[in-house]
N, C-alpha and C positions, 0 to 999 in steps of 0.2 A: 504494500500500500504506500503511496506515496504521500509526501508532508500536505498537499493540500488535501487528499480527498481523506487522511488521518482527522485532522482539525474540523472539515468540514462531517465530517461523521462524529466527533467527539463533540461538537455544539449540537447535531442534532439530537443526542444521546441524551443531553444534557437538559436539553427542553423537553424531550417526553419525559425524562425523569421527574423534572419538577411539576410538569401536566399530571401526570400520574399519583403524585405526592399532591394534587390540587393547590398545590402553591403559586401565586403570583409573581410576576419579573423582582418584583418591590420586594414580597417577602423573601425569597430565596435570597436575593441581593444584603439585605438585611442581615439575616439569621447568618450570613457567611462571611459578611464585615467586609462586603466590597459593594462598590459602587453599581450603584442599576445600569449606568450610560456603559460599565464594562462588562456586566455578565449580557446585557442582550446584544454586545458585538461579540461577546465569545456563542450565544446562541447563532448568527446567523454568519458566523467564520470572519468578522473583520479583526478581531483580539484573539492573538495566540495566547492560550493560558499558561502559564507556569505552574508548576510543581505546590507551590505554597496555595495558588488559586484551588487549583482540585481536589488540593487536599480540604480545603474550606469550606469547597460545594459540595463536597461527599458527604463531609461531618453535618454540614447544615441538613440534605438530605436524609441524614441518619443512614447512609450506608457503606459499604466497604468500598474504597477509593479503585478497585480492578472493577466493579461494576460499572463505573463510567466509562469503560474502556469493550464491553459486549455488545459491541456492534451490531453482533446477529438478530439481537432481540427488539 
């Protein structure tokens, strides 16, 4: 997989996630101590996340940081 369709699958990943958790842009952005203007450019692949980001929206999420990474599902 290459680095863009990685990213651009790890923001979509990331918005059913938080769809599926019934969480809002606001709340997820919130609960994970980052900016709303940055998690909805990592939803729609303009912000490459870092490592300390994923780790924030997993936790926020309540779940294990390699789930954000099951693409298949």
């Amino acid at each position: 997989m290459d680095e863009k369709l990685f990213y651009k699958s790890l923001g979509t990943r990331i918005k059913y996630l938080r769809e599926n958790a019934h969480l809002t842009q606001e709340k997820l952005a919130e609960n994970a101590g980052i900016s709303l203007d940055y998690l909805g450019k990592i939803e729609v692949n303009i912000s490459k996340p870092g490592l300390k980001a994923l780790i924030k929206i997993a936790n926020a999420l309540q779940i294990p940081i390699k789930s954000l990474f099951d693409f298949d599902k």
